[in-house]
N, C-alpha and C positions, 0 to 999 in steps of 0.2 A: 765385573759384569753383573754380578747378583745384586751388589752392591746400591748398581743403577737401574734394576729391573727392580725393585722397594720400595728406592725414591720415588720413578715414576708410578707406582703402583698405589702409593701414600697421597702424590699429590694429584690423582686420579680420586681419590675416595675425600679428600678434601673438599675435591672440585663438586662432586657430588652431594657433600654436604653442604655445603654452602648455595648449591645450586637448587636442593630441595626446601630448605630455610626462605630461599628467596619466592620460588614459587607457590609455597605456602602466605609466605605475607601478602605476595598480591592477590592472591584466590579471596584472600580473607578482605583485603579491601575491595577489591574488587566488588563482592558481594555484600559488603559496607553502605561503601559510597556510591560504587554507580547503580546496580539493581536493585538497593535495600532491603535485599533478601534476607539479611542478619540484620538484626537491631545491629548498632555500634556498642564497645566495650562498658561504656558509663552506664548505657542503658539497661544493658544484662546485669550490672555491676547491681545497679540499683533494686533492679528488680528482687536479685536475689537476696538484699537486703532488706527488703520490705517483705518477700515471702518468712526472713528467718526473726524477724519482728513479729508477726503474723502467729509465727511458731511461738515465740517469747512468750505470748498476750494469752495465745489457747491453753497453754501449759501453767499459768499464772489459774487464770479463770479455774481449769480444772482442782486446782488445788483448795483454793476458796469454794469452790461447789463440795470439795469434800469437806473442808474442816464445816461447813454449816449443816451437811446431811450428819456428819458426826453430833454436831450438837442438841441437831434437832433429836436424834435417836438419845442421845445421854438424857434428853429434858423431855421424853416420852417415859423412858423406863427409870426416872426416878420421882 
């Protein structure tokens, strides 16, 4: 008896994992495709890869603004 109070017990929390995965993918399209309340996946995708380019470019820039403030200071005090 314990045995079958488990299984049912297991295939009850299956059932609700499966059933939250699912109501998750539709909220998420849902809010996709019909309302366009989320950008879609590609678009976030991209985005965030233009923001971490963005970051690349600033970090790049900042570096070259030092070595020239560097140089400019070496070719004052000698």
């Amino acid at each position: 008896m314990l045995r079958f109070l488990e299984n049912i017990f297991r295939a009850g929390q299956v059932w609700h994992a499966e059933t939250l995965a699912t109501l998750q993918l539709n909220t998420v399209e849902f809010l996709q495709e019909e309302t366009r309340d989320l950008p879609a996946t590609a678009e976030t995708e991209l985005f965030y890869a233009q923001i971490k380019q963005l970051n690349d470019n600033a970090l790049a820039l900042a570096e070259k603004l030092n070595q020239l403030t560097d140089r400019t200071t070496q070719g004052k005090l000698t």
